[in-house]
C-alpha positions in Angstrom: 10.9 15.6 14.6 9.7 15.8 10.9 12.3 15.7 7.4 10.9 17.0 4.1 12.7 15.4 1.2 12.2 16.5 -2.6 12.5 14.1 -5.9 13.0 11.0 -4.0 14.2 7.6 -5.7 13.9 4.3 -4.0 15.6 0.7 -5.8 13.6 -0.8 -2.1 11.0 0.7 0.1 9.7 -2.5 2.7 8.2 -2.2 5.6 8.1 -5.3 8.5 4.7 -5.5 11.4 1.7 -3.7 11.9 1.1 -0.6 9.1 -1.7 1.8 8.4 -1.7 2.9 5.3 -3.5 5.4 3.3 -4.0 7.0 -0.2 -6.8 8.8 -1.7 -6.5 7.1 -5.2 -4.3 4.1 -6.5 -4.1 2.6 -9.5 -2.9 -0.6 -10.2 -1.8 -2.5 -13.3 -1.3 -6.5 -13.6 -2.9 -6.7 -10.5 -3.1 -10.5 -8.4 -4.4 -11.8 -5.0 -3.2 -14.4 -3.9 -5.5 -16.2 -1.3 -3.4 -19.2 -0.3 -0.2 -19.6 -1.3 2.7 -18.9 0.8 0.1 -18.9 3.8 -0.6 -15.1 4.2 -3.1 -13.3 1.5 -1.2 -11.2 -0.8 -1.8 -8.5 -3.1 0.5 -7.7 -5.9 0.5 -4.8 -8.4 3.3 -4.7 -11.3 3.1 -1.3 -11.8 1.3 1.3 -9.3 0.4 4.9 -8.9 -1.0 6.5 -5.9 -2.0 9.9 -4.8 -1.5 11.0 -1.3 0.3 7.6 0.2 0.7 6.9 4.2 2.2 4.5 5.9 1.8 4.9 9.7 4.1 2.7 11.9 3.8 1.8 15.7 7.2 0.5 17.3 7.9 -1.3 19.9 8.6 1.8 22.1 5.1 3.0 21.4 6.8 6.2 19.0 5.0 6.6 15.7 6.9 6.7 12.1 5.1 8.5 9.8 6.1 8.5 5.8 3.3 10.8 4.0 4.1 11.6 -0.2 3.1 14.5 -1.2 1.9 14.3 -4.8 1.9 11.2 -6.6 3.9 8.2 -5.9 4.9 5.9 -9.1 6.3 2.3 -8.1 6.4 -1.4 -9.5 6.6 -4.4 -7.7 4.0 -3.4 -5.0 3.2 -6.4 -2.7 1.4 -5.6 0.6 0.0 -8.8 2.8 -1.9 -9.7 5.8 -3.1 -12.4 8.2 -6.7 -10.3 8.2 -7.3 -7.4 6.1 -8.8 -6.0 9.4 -11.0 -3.0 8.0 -12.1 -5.0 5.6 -15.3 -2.9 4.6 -13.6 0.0 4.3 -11.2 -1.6 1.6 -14.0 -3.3 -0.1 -15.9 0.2 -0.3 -12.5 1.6 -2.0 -13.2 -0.6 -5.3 -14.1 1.8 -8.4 -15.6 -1.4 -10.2 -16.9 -4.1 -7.9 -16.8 -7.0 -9.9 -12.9 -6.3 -9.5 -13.1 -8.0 -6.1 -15.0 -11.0 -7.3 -12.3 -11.3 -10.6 -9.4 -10.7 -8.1 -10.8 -13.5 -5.4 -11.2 -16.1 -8.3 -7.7 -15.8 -9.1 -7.7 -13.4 -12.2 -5.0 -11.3 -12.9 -6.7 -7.7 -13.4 -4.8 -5.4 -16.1 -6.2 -2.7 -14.1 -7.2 -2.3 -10.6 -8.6 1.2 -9.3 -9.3 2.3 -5.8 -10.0 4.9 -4.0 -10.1 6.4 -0.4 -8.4 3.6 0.9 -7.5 2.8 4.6 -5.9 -0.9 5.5 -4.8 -1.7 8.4 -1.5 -4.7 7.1 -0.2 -6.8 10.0 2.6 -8.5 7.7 4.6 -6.2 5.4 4.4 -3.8 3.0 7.3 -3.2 -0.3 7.8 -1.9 -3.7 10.9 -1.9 -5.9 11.9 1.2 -7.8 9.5 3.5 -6.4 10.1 7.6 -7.5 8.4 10.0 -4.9 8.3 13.8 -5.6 7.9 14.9 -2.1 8.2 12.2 1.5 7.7 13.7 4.5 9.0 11.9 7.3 7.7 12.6 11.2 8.8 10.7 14.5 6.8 11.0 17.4 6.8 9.4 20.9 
């Protein structure tokens, strides 16, 4: 079953479990890891942009939920965390500017974060507040 939806406004957007997610370019602003608070690492972006965003979902029943944006999807309030960053390489090959990762894992907020060709696996949750989406295609398979 798919659903294609046109000029899309969210106030929430969360997901809950195991995520794959994917985007050819994002763009963060005010941009903050946090290691070891609240027990799970966390990344958090005030204000976010990113082209070709998808979130892949496995439920219980073994179905598949997949959200893909066509175009560019404009959000604040992004927070997106993990027990394990699992593909961790493949994140760490996404940074435009490397010495982002060592700023970000001492604790510095970045005013700008950019990555690109990015593909995380998140086992904890994934949500933005007031996100605007010109195109979300929605499929359900399984």
């Amino acid at each position: 079953m798919e659903l294609l939806l046109s000029r899309v406004d969210f106030n929430t957007l969360s997901f809950q479990g195991e995520l794959e997610v994917r985007a050819t370019h994002i763009l963060g602003h005010q941009v903050e890891l946090l290691l070891f608070r609240a027990g799970v690492p966390r990344i958090t972006m005030q204000k976010v942009t990113v082209t070709n965003f998808e979130v892949r979902a496995l439920t219980a029943n073994q179905a598949t939920l997949l959200l893909r944006v066509n175009g560019v999807l404009e959000a604040e309030q992004l927070n997106a965390s993990s027990k394990a960053f699992r593909d961790i390489r493949t994140a760490l090959g996404g940074f435009a500017r490397f010495g982002d990762l060592l700023r970000l894992s001492l604790g510095n907020t970045l005013q700008e974060l950019e990555l690109h060709h990015v593909h995380l696996q998140i086992d904890s949750g994934l949500g933005v507040l007031r996100a605007r989406v010109p195109e979300l295609q929605v499929s359900w398979t399984g």
